[in-house]
N, C-alpha and C positions, 0 to 999 in steps of 0.2 A: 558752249555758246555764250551763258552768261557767265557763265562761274568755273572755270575748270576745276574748282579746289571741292564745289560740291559735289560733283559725279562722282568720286568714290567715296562719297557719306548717305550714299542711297538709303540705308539701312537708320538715319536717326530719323528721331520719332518727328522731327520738323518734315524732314521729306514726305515722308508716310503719312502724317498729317496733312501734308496736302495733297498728296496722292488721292487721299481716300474721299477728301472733299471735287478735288476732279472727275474722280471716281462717280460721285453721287450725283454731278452737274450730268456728266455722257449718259447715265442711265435713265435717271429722272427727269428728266429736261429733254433729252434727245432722242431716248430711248434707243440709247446702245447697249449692246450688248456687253454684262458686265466679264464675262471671260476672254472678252479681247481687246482689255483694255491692262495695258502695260506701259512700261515706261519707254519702248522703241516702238508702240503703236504710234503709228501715222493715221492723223484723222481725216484726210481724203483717202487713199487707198485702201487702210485697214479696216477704220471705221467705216469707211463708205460714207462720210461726214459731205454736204454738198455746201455751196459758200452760203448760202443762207444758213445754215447751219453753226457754221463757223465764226459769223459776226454776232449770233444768238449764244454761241460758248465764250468767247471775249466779253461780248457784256457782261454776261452772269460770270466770269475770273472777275472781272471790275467791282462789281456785286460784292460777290462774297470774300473778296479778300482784301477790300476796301480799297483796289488803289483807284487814285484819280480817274484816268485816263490810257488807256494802253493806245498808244502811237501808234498809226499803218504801219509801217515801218518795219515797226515792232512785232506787231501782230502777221505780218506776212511773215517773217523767220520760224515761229512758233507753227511748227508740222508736226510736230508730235506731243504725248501724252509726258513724256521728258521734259521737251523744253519748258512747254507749260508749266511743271514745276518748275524749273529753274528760272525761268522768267518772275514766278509768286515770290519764289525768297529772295530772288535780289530786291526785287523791287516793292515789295508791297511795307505799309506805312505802319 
């Protein structure tokens, strides 16, 4: 989506790194459940994530990973616990 070149570098510690900080945003913040959260979870179907939910997780990506602003746009592409990361490392400052 954003990066083809990162989806097979799932395994470096930058991913994982932000993985685990998503990670802690869905549990702590939302209180998802942290065993179904993966990187092909989808956060309305799998998380059972509702839109309130979902402009409350964009802020807090904005938050914690300092960037700016994430565009509508933007934020509507972002359905999963993947692209989320992928969206962090391209974009974040």
């Amino acid at each position: 989506m954003w990066g083809v070149e990162r989806l097979a570098n799932k395994d470096s510690a930058e991913y994982r790194a932000a993985l685990d900080k998503i990670r802690g945003i869905l549990v702590v913040r939302l209180g998802v459940d942290e065993g179904g959260i993966r990187p092909e979870a989808t956060f309305i179907e799998d998380l059972e994530l509702d839109s309130l939910d979902i402009v409350e997780l964009i802020m807090a990506l904005e938050e914690e990973f300092d960037l700016e602003n994430i565009p509508d746009e933007d934020a509507e592409r972002i359905t999963t616990v993947g692209d989320a990361v992928e969206y962090i490392l391209e974009n974040r400052q």
